[in-house]
N, C-alpha and C positions, 0 to 999 in steps of 0.2 A: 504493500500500500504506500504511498505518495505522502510525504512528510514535507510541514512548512514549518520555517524558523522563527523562531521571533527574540526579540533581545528585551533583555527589562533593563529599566535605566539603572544608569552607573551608580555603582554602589560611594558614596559618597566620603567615606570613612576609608573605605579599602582600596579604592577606585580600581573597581576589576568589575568589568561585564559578564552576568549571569546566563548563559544560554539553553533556552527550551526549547525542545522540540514536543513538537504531537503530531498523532499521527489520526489521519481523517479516514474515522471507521462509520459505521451506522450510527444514526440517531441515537438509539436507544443505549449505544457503549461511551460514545461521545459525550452523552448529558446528565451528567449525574442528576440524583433529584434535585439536590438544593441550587442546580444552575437552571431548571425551569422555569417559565416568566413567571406564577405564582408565588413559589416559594421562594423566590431569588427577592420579588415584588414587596412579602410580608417581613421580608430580614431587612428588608431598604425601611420602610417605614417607621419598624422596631427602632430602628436608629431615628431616621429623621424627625418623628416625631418630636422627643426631646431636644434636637436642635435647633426644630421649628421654634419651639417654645420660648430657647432662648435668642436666635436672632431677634422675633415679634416681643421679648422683652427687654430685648437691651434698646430696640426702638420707638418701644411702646412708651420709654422716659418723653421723648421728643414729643410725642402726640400729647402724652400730659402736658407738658408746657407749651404747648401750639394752644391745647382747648382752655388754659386759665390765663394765659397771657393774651388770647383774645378778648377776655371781658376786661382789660385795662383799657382798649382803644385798637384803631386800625393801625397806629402810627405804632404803636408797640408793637402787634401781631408781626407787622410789616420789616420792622428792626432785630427783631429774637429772628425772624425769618429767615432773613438775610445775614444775621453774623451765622447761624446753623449752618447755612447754606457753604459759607466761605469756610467755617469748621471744619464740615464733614469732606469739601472738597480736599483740603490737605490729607488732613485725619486718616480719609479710606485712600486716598494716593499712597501715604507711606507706609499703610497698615498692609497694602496688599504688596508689597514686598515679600512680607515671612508669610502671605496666607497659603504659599503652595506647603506650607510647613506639613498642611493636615495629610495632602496626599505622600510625603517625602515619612512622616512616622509612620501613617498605616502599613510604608514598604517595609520599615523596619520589621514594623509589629509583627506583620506577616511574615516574616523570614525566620521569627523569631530573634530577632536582635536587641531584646530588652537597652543593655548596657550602651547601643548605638543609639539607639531613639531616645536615651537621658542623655547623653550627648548633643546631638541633637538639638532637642530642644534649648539647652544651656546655650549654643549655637544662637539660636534663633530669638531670645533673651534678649542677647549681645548687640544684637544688630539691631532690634528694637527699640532700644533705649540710646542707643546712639541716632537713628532716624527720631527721637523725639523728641532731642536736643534740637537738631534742625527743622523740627514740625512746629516747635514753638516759638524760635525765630521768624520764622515765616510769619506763622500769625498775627507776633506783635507787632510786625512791620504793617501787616494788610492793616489792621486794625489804627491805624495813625495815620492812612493815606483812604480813607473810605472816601472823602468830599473826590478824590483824584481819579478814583476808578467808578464814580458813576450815580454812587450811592443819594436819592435823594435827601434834604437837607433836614426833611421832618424823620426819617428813620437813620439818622447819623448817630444822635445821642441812645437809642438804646442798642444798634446794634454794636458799636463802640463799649458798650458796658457791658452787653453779653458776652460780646466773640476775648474781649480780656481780662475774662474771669473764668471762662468755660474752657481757654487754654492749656486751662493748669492742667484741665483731667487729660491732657496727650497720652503722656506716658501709660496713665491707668487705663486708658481704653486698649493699649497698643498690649500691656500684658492680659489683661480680659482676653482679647483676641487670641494672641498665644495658648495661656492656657487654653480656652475653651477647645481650640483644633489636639491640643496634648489629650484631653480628655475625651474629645469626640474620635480621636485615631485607637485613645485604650476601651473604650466603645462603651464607655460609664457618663454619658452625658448627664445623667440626672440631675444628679445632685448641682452641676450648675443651672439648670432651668431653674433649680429650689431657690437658689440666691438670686437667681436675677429678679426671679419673680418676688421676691424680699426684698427684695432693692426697687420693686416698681411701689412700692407700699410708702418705703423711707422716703420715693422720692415727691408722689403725691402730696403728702403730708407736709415734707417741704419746703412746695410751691406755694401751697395756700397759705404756710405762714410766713414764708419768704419773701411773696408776688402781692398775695392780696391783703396782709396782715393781721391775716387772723389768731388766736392764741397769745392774743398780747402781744407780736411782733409788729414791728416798723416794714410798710411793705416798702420793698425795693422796686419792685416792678422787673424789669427786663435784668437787671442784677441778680436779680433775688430766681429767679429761672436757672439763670447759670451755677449760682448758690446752690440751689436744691441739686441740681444733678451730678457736680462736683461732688459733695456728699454722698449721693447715694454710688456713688464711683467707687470711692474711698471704701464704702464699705463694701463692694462685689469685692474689690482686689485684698483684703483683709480677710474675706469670708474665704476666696477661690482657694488662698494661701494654707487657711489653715483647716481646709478640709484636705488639702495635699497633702499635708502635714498630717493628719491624723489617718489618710489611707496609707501611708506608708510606717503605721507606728510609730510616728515621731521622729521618726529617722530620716526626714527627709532632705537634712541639709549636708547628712552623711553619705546617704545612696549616691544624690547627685554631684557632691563631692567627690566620691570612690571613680563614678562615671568620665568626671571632664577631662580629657585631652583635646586639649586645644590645637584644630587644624587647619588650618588656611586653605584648605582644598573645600573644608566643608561649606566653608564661609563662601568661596566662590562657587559654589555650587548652588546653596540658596540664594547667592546673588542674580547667578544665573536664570534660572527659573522665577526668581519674584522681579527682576527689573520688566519683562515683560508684560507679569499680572501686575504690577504697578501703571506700566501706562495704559495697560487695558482700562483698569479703573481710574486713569484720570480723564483719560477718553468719555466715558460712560456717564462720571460722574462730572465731569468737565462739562461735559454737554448741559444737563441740567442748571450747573450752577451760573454757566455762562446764558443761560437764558434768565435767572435770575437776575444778574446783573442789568441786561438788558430792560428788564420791565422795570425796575427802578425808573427808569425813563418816563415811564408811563401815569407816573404816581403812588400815592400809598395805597389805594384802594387796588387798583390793579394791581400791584406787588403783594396785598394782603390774599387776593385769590388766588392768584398763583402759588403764593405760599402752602396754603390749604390743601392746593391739588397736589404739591410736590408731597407734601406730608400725608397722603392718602396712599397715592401711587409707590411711597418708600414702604409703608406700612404694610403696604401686600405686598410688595418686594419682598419682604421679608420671609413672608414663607418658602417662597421658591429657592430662596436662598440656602434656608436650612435645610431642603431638598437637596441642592448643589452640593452643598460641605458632606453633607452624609454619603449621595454617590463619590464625590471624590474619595473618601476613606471607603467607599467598599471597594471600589475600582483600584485604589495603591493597597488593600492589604488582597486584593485578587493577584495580582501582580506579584507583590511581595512572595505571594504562595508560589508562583511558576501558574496560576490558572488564567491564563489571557481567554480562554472561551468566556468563563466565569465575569472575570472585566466586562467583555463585551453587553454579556447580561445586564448587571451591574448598572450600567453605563444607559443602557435602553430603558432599565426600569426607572432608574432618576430621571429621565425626560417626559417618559408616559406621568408617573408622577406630578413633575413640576408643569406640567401641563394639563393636565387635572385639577388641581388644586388653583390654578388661576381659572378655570373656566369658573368655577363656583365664586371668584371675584367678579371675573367679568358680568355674571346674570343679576348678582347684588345692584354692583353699579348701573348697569341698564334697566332695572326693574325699579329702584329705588334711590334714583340720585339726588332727591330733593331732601330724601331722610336723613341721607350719610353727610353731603353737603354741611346741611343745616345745624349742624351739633357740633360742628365748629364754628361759626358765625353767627350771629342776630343782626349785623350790618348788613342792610338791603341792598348796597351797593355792591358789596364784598361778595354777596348771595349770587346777585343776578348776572353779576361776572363768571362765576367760577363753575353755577350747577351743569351749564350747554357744555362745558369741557368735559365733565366728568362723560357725559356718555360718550366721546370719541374715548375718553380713558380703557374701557369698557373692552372697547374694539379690539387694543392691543393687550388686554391681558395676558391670553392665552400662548403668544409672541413672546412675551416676558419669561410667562412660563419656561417655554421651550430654550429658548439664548441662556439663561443663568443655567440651566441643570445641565444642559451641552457642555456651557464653558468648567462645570465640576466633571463633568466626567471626561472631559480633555485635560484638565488639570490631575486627573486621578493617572492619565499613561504616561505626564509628563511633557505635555501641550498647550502653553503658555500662548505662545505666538499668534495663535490661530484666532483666540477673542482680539488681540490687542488692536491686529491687521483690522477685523471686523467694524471692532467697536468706531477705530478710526475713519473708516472709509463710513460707514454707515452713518455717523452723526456730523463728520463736520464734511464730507461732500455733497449730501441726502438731508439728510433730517435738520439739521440749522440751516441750512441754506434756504430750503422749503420753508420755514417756519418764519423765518425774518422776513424772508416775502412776501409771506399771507399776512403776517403781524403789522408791517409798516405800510409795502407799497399796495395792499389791499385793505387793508384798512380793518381787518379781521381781528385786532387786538391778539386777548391771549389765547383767545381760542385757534386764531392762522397758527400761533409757538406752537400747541398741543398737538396739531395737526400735522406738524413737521416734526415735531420728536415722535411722533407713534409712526410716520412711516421710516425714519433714520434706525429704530426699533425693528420693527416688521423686519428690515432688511439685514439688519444685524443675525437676528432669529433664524432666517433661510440662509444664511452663510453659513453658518456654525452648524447647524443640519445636516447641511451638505459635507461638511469639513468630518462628522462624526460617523455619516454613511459611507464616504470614502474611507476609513481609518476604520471599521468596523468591518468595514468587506476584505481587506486584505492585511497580511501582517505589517506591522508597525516597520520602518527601515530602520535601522539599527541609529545611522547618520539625523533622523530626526527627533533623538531620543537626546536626554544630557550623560 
């Protein structure tokens, strides 16, 4: 019988390529059960679930402070909006450096390389806290030049008091994210959904004493935003720490001790793989905040709806996302094993997946946009701007779907490249170009933007489709691999 090769990427720590062979017999010798679409299906969810949990909680903080900073005013809503916006654009640019981490420990895990993946990860630590020395530079600078890049002059002063206060948490989100892929690769997600979802309580609570001042506090308004999430920061990365610490018997500042050898090959290796998922996500997330900027032009009320829709459209982001990170870790600890059929599987059910789970977004928002809308807003002007966007929102959910769980299961074989190309071509030749067109020289406001980021979208989504069916039907080249 007729045997194809396939190479799993290079081992990082050892640097020596791994080579498997299979050999293509019948169906029934070929597919173990647990590589079947059901049971491959129900082991993807087991995971995803809890991940969902926590992406939809670590950004469920945001939503809270979107819906109590909107009952200060439009010009607040509009200011938290906008520093958010400039935040998150750095934020996830240099968070998504270490985020191939998740698929790079499941190869571990899967190989069995305990001692390599504490390694590892101490690696990836490293490079984190160093990217958030330069994340917070960044910000302070943005935030002292907002009149220069565009910002109108009634949301200057709170988004100047959000975006340099909310800085501080850089660092804390950037190890959040770490650990969380450490813990989703050892495939114990739980107990962080526990915290985050702990941390959505502290941060609530907060905001209404922080924002609106209740409980006897002095409300700060758009400070007091920043204040409340700050905090509940402090305490995910306190909780994340020492529930590590108590899974490992207390010992975990020994293990990971015992672990570190410090190797420059590793460091260039997750270099390698995250500088690509880095500008994929600035591409991506570039795109949106660059439309943000833009509406500033428009006023506060137009900048307040727009806001609202980014903050909806992130909110369901979110699930799909924890879709993504879970097939990524099934797809690197398939690999890890020598099962590239397995991968493949993997790889399919995270798409069928995250494409699922946004259609159930999309029917909400087209059945019900006045409802969803509206529990952000009582500002009639903010309303009647932003509810006609929502059902084009609608249109591309299922799109969304599809492009995030793709780019996890390209990033599970070690295919960085393939969003980055995408995300690029897709948003700033396609989708903002379209969107400033209909927004300005047609007169379309934000609904012409929404119009052009959901086909910049769409076309993302059938790139990476196609990039996943080609790479799915034949072995991986060894030269495309790190």
């Amino acid at each position: 019988m007729p045997s194809r090769t396939f190479f799993i990427p290079q081992d990082a720590c050892h640097g020596r390529r791994r080579l498997f062979h299979y050999k293509i017999m019948k169906r029934s010798d070929t597919i173990p059960r647990q590589n079947s679409r059901l049971p491959q299906l129900a082991l993807l969810m087991r995971l995803a679930v809890p991940v969902v949990m926590s992406r939809v909680g670590l950004y469920a903080m945001e939503i809270v402070d979107t819906l109590i900073i909107g009952r200060v005013g439009a010009a607040a809503l509009a200011g938290v909006g906008t520093g958010g916006a400039l935040f998150w654009f750095v934020t996830v640019t240099v968070s998504a450096v270490v985020l191939p981490l998740d698929s790079m420990l499941s190869r571990k895990l899967g190989a069995g390389h305990i001692k390599d993946a504490h390694n590892l990860l101490l690696h990836g630590l490293i490079i984190g806290m160093a990217l958030s020395t330069f994340g917070v530079g960044i910000l302070w600078c943005v935030s002292n030049f907002l009149p220069e890049i565009g910002i109108g002059a009634e949301m200057i002063g709170p988004a100047k008091a959000f975006l340099q206060t909310i800085l501080l948490s850089f660092p804390l989100v950037i190890t959040i994210n770490i650990m969380n892929s450490f813990w989703q690769a050892r495939k114990r997600p739980i107990a962080m959904a526990i915290i985050i979802v702990a941390a959505n309580f502290i941060n609530y609570f907060a905001n209404m004493a922080l924002v609106l001042g209740h409980y006897g506090f002095e409300p700060l308004g758009a400070r007091g935003a920043a204040l409340a999430t700050l905090i509940a920061r402090i305490f995910m990365v306190v909780a994340i720490l020492g529930y590590s610490n108590w899974s490992y018997g207390g010992q975990l500042i020994k293990t990971f001790h015992q672990a570190w050898a410090p190797h420059r090959e590793t460091f260039r290796h997750i270099m390698k793989l995250g500088l690509p998922s880095a500008a994929q996500a600035a591409a991506e997330v570039g795109a949106f905040s660059l439309s943000t900027i833009v509406i500033t032009r428009l006023g506060a009320q137009a900048t307040a709806a727009h806001q609202v829709l980014l903050r909806i459209a992130s909110f369901t982001f979110m699930f799909p996302l924890g879709v993504s990170q879970a097939t990524s870790v099934m797809v690197g600890h398939r690999m890890g094993e020598g099962d590239v059929h397995g991968a493949r599987r993997a790889g399919w059910s995270g798409i069928y997946l995250g494409a699922g789970v946004m259609a159930i977004s999309s029917m909400a928002m087209l059945l019900f946009p006045e409802i969803i809308y509206g529990s952000f807003t009582s500002d009639p002007g903010v309303f009647s701007l932003g509810v006609s966007c929502l059902l084009y929102m609608g249109i591309f959910q299922v799109f969304d779907g599809i492009q995030v769980a793709a780019t996890g299961a390209l990033r599970g074989i070690g295919n960085t490249a393939a969003s980055m190309q995408a995300n690029l071509l897709g948003y700033y030749f396609l989708g903002l170009p379209i969107g400033l067109w209909l927004c300005f020289s047609r007169g379309m406001n934000i609904l012409g933007l929404w119009i052009g980021l959901a086909t910049g979208l769409i076309a993302v989504a059938i790139w990476l489709l196609i990039v996943w069916i080609k790479l799915s039907r034949r072995p991986v080249p060894s030269e495309r691999l790190p």
